[in-house]
N, C-alpha and C positions, 0 to 999 in steps of 0.2 A: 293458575298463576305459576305453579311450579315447571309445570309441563312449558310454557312461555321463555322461560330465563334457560337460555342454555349456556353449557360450557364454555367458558369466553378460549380456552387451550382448544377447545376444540373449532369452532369456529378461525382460531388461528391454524391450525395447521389444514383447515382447511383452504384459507386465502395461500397460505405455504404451497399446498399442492396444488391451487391453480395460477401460480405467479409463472409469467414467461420466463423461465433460464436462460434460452438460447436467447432471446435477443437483448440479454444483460452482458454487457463486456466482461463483467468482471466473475460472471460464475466459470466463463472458459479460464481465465487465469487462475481461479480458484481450484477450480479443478484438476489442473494440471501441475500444482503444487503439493496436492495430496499424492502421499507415499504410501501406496494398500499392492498388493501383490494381482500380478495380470486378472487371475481367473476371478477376482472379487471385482474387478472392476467392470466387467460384463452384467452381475447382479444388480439386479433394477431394483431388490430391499437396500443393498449397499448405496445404490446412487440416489434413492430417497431418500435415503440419513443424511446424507451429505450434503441435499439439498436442502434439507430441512437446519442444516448447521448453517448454511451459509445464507437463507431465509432470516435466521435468530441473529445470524452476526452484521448483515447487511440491513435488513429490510425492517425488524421488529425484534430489539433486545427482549421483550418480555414472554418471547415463544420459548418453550420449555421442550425443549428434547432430552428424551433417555438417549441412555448409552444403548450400544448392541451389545447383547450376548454374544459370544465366541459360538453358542450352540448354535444360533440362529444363521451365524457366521458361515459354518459348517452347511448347516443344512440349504444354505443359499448357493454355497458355491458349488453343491453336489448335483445341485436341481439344474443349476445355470449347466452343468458338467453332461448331466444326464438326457437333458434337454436337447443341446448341441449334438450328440452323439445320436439320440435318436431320430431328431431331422436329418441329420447326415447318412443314416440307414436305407432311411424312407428312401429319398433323394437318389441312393446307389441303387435300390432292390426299383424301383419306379422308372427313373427315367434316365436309363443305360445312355441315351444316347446323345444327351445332353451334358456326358463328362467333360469331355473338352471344353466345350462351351465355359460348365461352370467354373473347371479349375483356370480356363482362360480369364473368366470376369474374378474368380476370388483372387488368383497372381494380381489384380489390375487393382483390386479394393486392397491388400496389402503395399501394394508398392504405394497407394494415394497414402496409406497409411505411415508408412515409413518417410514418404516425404513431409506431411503433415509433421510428423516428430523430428524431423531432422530442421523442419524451419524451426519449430518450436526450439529444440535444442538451439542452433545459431543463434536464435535471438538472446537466449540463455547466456548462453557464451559471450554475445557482444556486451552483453549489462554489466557481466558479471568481470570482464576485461576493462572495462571504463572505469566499473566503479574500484576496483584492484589498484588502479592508473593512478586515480582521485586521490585516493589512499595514503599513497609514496608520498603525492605531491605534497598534499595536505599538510601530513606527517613534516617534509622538507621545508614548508612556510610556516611551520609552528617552531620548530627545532632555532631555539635561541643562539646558534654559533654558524648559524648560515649568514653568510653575504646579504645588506638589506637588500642589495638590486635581483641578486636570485632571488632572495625568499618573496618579494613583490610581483614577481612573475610567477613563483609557484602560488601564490595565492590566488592571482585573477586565473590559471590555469585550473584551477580545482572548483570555481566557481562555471565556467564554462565548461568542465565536464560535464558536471553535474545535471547543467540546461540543459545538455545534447542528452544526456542519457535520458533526463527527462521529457525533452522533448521527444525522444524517440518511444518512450512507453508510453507517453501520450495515442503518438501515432499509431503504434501497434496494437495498441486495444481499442482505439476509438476510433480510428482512422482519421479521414481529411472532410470537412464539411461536405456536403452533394453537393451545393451551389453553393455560391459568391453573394447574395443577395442579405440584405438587413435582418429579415425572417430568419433565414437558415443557419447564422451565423449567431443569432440570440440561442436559438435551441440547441446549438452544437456547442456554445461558451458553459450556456448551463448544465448541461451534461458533464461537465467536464472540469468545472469551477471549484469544485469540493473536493477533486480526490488530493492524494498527498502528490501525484506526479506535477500536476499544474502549480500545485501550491509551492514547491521547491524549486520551480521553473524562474514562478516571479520574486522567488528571495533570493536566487542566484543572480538574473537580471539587474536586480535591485543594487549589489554589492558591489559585481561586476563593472558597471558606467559608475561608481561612486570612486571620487578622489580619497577618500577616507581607506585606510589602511588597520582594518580591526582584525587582528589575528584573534578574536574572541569569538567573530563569527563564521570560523569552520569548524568550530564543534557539532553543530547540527548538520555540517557535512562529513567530518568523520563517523558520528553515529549513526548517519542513514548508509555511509560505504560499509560500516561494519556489520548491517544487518544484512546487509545484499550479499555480502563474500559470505561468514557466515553459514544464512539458508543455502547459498549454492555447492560452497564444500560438503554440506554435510546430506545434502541431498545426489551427490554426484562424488565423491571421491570417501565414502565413506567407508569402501574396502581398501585402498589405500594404506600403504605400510608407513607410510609419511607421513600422511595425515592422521594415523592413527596414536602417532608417536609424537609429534608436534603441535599438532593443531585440533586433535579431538575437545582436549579441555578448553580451551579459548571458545570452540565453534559452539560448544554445549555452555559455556556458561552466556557466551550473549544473545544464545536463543533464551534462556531460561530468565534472564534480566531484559528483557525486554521493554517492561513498562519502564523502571529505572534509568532507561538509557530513554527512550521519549518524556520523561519527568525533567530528563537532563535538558534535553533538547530545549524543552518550551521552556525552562529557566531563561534559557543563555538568550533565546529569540525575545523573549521581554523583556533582558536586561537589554537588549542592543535598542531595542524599541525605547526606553529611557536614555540610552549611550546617544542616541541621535539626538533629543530633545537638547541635552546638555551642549551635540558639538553644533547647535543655533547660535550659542554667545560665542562660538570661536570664527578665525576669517577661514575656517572649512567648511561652513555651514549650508547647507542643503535643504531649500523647505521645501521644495517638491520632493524628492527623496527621501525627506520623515515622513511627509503627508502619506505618500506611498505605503511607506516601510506601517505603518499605523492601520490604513486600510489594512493591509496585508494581514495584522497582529486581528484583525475583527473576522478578517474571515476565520481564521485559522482559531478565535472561540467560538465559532458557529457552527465552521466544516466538521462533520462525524467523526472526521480521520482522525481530529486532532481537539476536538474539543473538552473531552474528558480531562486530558492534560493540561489544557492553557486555563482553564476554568478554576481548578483544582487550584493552582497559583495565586488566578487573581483572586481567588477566595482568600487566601493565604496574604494578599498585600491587602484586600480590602480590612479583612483582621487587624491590621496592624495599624493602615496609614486613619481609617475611619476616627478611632477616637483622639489621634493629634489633632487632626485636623478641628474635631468637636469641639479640643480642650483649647489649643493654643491660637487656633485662626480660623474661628468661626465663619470669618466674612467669606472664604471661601466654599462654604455649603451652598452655595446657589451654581457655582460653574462649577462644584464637582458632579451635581446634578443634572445639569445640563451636558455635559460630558458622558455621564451615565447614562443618559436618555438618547443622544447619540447612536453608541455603542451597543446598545440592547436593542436599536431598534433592525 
């Protein structure tokens, strides 16, 4: 029996180790976001680890990975070091006559390489200019001594940033359906349905065609522009004497508050999800646009991206509104349950 029951960790980091990376959109952006120095990034113990964090963070919270050793560190990037150098021997002392050749195909695998990083950089750049833009604007539709006819325009402009930016990391990771067809477009929605790019897609949509003027709800667009600037400053202008001076503390402290700043987030998005209900008895009233905005609030307790956080909340209202409801208006326990059963399902 004992020899039977095996290690359920290990068993995981075996599924860990035979999960496809490459044809996961999100391990190339993962990857490319990590900050490790060239010659570690060639070490295949390095990119194991990594896979295996981003396995734990994506695929299965309960996989357990150790840290690395700095020694093991060492000895990986010395092997990857020593490795390289002596293929490269062989190579010189073996097959003279093949130089040209090869420093022609290795110039041709470097230049794939440099362009490879230079799209990657631009798109960098483009995200990271939109969301800088959103920013401003955002900032100028909150700012109480602006013009209401400006501040209305910087509002829906911040809102339409935010879709194009969205929709553009959409596209960039996921691309465009293969076909047009009923089929292809279910399996292409559902890939896609859960992350936080699509989910901010349909709350900016949402705000955007709405006659309603809620300067409440660009704080889940200021928080999401300020995690983008941010990881990009501090990943790209970190030697900077500017940044080092002005914007170091800012860039580190809302890396470091990050849950805090999504806690923030999912507040504001279920108070607006209530803000709506309420603007039904006024002549602004929208019922396809709350119906919407509601959907939305159910994915966004379901979605991985964001469920930790809107959950934690309604935990936090169920606490609260559950025993009024018990005490002072019973008769409502049948459509609060009903409603619940809805929502959970």
């Amino acid at each position: 029996m004992g020899e039977e029951r095996e290690d359920p960790q290990k068993l995981k980091r075996i599924a860990a180790a035979a999960y496809d990376y490459e044809n996961d959109p999100r391990w190339a952006d993962y990857w490319s976001n990590i900050l490790i120095p060239p010659h570690l990034a060639s070490c295949s113990d390095v990119v194991d680890h990594f896979k295996r964090k981003f396995y734990q963070r994506y695929i299965d919270n309960d996989l357990v990975v150790e840290s690395m050793p700095l020694n093991k560190l060492s000895q990986s990037a010395k092997s990857s070091a020593s490795s390289s150098t002596s293929s490269s021997a062989v190579n010189d002392g073996v097959r003279p006559r093949n130089a040209g050749s090869a420093s022609r195909n290795s110039g041709a695998s470097a230049a794939a390489g440099s362009n490879r990083t230079s799209m990657r950089w631009d798109r960098q750049t483009l995200q990271f200019s939109v969301n800088a833009w959103v920013f401003i604007v955002a900032v100028l539709a909150i700012f109480p001594l602006v013009p209401r006819s400006l501040s209305y325009r910087a509002y829906r402009l911040s809102f339409v940033g935010i879709a194009c930016s969205s929709l553009y990391s959409l596209y960039a990771l996921y691309g465009r359906p293969s076909a047009w067809n009923l089929q292809t477009l279910q399996v292409y929605f559902q890939s896609i349905i859960a992350t936080k790019d699509f989910i901010y897609l349909i709350y900016c949509l949402i705000f955007v065609t709405s006659h309603l003027f809620l300067k409440f709800a660009l704080i889940p667009v200021l928080c999401r522009t300020l995690e983008h600037i941010a990881k990009f400053l501090r990943r790209n202008f970190n030697h900077s004497t500017l940044y080092r001076k002005y914007l170091e503390d800012p860039c580190v402290w809302v890396e470091s508050n990050t849950t805090t700043i999504n806690i923030l987030s999912s507040h504001v998005e279920i108070g607006l999800g209530f803000l709506l209900i309420v603007s039904l008895f006024s002549w602004q009233r929208n019922i396809i646009q709350t119906f919407m905005y509601w959907q939305l609030l159910k994915l966004m307790y379901h979605a991985p991206v964001s469920a930790g956080y809107h959950q934690s909340v309604w935990v936090k209202i169920g606490r609260t509104v559950n025993p009024l409801v018990q005490r002072y208006a019973p008769f409502l326990s049948a459509p609060v349950s009903a409603i619940q059963r809805w929502w959970f399902r």
